[in-house]
C-alpha positions as CSV (number, residue, x, y, z in Angstrom):
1,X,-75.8,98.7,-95.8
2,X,-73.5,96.1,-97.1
3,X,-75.1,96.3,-100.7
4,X,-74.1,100.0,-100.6
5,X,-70.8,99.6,-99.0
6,X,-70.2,96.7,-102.5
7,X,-71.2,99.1,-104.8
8,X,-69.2,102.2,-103.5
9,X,-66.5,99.9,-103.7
10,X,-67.6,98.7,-107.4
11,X,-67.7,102.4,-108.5
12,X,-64.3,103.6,-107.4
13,X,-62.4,100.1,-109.1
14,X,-64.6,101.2,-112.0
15,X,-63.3,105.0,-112.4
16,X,-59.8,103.5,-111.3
17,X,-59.5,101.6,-113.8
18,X,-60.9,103.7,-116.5
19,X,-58.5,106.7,-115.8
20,X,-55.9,103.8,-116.1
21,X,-57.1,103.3,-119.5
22,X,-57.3,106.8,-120.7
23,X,-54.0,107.3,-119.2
24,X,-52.8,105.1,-121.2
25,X,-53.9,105.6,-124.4
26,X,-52.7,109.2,-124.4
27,X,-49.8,109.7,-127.2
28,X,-46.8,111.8,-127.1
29,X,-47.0,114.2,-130.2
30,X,-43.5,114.3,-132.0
31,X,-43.5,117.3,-135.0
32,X,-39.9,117.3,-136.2
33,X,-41.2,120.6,-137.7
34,X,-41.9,122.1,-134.0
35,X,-39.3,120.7,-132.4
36,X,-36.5,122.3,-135.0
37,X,-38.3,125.8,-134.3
38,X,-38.2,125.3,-130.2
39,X,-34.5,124.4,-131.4
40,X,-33.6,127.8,-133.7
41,X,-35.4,130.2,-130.7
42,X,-33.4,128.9,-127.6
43,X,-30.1,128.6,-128.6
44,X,-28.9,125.1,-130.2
45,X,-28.6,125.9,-133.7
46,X,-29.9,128.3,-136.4
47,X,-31.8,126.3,-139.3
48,X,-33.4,123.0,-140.1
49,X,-36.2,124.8,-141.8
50,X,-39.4,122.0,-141.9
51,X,-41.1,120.8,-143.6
52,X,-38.2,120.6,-145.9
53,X,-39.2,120.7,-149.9
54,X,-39.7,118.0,-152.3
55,X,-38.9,117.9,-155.7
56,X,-40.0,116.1,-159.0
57,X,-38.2,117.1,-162.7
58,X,-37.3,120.1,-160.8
59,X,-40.3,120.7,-159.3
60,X,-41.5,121.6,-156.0
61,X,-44.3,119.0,-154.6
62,X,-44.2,119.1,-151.0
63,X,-47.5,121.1,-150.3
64,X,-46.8,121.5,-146.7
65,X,-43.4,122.9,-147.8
66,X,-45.3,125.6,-149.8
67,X,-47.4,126.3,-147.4
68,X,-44.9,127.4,-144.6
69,X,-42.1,128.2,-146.2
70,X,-42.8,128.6,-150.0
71,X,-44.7,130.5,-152.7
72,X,-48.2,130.1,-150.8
73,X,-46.8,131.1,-147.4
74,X,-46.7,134.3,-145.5
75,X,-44.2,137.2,-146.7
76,X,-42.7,137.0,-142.9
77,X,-42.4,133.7,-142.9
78,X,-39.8,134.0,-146.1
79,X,-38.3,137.0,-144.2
80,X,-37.6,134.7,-141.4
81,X,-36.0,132.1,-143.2
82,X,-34.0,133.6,-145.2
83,X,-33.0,136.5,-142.3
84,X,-30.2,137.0,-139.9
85,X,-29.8,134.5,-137.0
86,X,-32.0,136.1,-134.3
87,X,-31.8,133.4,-131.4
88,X,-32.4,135.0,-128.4
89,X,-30.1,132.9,-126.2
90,X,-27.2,132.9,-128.8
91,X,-24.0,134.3,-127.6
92,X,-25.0,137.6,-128.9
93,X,-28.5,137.3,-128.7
94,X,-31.0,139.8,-127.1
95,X,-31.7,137.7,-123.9
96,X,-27.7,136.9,-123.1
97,X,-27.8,140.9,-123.5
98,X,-30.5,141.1,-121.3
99,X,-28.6,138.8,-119.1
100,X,-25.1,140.5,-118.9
101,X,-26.7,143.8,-118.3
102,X,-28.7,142.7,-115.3
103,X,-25.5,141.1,-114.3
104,X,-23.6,144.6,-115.0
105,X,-26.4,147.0,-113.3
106,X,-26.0,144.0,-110.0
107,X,-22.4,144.8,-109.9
108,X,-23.3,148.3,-110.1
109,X,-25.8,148.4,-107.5
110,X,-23.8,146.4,-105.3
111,X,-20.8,149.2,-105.5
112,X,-23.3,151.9,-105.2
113,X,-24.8,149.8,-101.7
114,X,-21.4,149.9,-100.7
115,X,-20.9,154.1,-101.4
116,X,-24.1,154.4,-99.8
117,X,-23.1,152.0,-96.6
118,X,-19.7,153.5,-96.4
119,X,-21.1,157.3,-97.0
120,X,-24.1,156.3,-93.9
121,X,-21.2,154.9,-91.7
122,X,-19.2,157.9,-92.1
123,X,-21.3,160.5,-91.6
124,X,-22.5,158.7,-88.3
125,X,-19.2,158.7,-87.2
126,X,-18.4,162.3,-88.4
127,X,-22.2,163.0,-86.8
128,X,-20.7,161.6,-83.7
129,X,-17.2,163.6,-83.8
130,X,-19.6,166.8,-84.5
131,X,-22.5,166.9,-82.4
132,X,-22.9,168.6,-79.3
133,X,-25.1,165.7,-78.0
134,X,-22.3,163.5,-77.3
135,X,-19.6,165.6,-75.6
136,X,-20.6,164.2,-72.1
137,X,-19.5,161.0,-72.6
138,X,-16.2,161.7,-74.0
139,X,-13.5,159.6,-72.6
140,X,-10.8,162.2,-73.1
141,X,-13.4,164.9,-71.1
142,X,-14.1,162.4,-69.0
143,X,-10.9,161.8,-67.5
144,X,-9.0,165.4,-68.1
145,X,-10.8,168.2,-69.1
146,X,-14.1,168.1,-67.2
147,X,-12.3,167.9,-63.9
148,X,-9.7,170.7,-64.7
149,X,-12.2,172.8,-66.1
150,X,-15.0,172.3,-63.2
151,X,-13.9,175.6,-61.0
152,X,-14.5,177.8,-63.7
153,X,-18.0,176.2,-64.6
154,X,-18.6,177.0,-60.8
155,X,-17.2,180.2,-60.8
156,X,-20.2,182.5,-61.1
157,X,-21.1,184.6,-64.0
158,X,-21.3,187.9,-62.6
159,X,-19.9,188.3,-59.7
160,X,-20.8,190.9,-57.1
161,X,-18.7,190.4,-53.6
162,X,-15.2,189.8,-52.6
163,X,-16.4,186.4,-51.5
164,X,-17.6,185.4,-54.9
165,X,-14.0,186.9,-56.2
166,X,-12.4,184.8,-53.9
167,X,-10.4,187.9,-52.9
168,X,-9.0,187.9,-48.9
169,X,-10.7,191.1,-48.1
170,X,-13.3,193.4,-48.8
171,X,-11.5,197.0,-48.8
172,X,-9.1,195.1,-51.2
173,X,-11.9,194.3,-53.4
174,X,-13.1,198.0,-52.9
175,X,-10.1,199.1,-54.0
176,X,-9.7,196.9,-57.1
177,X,-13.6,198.1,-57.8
178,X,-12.1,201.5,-58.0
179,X,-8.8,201.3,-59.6
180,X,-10.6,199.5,-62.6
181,X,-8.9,195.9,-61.6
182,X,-12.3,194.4,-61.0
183,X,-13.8,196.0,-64.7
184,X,-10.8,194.0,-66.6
185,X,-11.3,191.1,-64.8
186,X,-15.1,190.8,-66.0
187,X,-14.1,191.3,-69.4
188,X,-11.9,188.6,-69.0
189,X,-14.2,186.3,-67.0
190,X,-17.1,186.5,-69.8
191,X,-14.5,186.1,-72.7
192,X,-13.6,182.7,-70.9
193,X,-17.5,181.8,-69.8
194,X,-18.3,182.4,-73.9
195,X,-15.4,180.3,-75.1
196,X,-16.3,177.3,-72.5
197,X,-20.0,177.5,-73.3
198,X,-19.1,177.3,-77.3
199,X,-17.1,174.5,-76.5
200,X,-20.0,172.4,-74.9
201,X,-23.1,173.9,-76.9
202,X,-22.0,174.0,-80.5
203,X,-21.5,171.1,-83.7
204,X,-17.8,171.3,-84.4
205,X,-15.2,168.5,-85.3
206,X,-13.7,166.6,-81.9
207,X,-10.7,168.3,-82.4
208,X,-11.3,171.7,-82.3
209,X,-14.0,171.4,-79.4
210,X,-10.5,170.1,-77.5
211,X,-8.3,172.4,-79.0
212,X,-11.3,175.2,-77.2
213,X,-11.1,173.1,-74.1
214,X,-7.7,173.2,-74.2
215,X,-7.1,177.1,-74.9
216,X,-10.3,177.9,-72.1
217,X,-8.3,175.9,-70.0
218,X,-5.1,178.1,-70.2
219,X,-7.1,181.2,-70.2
220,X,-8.5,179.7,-66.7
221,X,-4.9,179.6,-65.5
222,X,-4.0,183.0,-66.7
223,X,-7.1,184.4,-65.1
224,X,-6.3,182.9,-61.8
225,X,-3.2,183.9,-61.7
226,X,-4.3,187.5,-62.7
227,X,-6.7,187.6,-60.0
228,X,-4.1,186.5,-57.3
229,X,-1.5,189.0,-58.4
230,X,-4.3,192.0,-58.4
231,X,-4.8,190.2,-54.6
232,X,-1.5,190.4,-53.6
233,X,-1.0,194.0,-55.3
234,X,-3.5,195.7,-53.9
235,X,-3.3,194.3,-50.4
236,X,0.3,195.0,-50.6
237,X,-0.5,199.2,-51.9
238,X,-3.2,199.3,-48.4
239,X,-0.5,198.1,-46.2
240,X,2.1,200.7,-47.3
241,X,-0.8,203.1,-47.8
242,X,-1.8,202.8,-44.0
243,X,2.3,202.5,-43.2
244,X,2.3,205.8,-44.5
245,X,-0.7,207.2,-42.9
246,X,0.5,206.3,-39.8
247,X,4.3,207.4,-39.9
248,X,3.1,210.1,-40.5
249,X,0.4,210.7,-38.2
250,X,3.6,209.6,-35.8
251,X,5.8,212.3,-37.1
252,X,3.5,215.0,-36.7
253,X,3.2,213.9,-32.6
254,X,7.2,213.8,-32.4
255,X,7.4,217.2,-33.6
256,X,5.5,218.2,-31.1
257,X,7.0,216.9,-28.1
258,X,9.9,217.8,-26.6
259,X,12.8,215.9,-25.8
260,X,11.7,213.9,-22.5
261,X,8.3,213.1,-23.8
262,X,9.8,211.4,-26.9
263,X,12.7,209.6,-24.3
264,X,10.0,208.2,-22.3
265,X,7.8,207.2,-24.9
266,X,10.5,205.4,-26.8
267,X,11.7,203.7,-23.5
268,X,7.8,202.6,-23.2
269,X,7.9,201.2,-26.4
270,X,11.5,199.1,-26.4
271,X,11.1,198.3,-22.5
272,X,10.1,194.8,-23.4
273,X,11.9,193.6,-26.5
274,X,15.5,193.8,-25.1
């Protein structure tokens, strides 16, 4: 066991050490040549062609030279040396166009995202102000309307019955029956149960559905008011209708009676109220 355990221990300070070696010896390669072309495609500085030419009695010797740049190189790779600058991180170049037009098209996106953020926010709110959905729990209903306009959501819809008129009696309610009073009064009733319903059940702006509260509201009044004085009129006609039915019911006895029998009966009458 212990001979295994040494040599474990023998191989690993062997590879240690050996990949400490290599390490080592590996050398950093330095082409002046690559280096100037990393140098002309970012953006430092257009030029330093290498390998740069050589000459003897006017001659050009520097094979590498001719190989890259001169007579035995490439037709592109004269075109490129002897081209326009095309760095692509110059302050013109493609890329720094690349780069202010993503910038541009951000700013642009941002400004739509607000439209967009602006538009969503307002149409909730106008969604709000529109929809029926939201009408119960309107402060302004709330607090006014819904309580002022609460006897005409009870009031029924087609009423049949003094009692559901709210009229004192019934032979006044016959009478407005047949005199047309009641017929008007339904017209107006419905006209107001139509206006109050659209006012609940249909999308309009928070204004108008007050403006309809508002004007149902005064209709409510007037209707009231309409219905009491109808009341009043006709319970007023039946009195001096049975005032007349029975002075004269009371003249036709006097005339016939003679003079006594009228005496006593007057007497009859007063005795007790002087």
């Amino acid at each position: 066991m212990k001979k295994n355990y040494t040599k474990k221990i023998l191989l690993f300070l062997t590879i240690f050490v050996g990949s400490s070696l290599s390490y080592g010896q590996v050398k950093r390669l330095n082409d002046p040549s690559i280096v100037a072309h990393n140098k002309r495609m970012v953006f430092e500085s257009w030029g330093d062609f290498r390998p740069y030419p050589k000459y003897f009695l006017g001659i050009q010797t520097n094979f590498a030279y001719a190989t890259v740049w001169g007579w035995l190189a490439p037709s592109r790779n004269r075109d490129y040396k002897d081209g326009a600058d095309i760095r692509p991180l110059k302050p013109t170049g493609l890329e720094i166009q690349r780069f202010a037009e993503l910038e541009f098209q951000r700013k642009e996106a941002e400004k739509i995202k607000l439209q967009v953020d602006t538009l969503y926010t307002r149409n909730v709110q106008d969604f709000a102000h529109w929809t029926s959905v939201t009408v119960e729990a309107d402060p302004l209903w709330l607090l006014y309307y819904k309580r002022m306009l609460k006897p005409l959501k009870e009031f029924p819809d087609n009423p049949q019955n003094y009692i559901q008129w709210q009229i004192k009696e019934d032979k006044t309610y016959q009478n407005m029956l047949a005199n047309g009073g009641i017929a008007h009064l339904e017209k107006e009733l419905a006209l107001l149960k139509d206006k109050y319903n659209n006012s609940r059940t249909l999308d309009m702006p928070r204004g108008k559905r007050f403006l309809m509260y508002h004007e149902t509201l005064i209709g409510w009044r007037k209707f009231v008011n309409q219905l009491r004085a109808f009341d009043q009129k006709n319970n007023l006609f039946l009195d001096y209708k049975k005032l007349l039915t029975k002075s004269r019911t009371k003249l036709e006895s006097d005339w016939r009676s003679n003079d006594l029998a009228i005496a006593q009966k007057m007497m009859i009458e007063y005795k007790n109220k002087f």
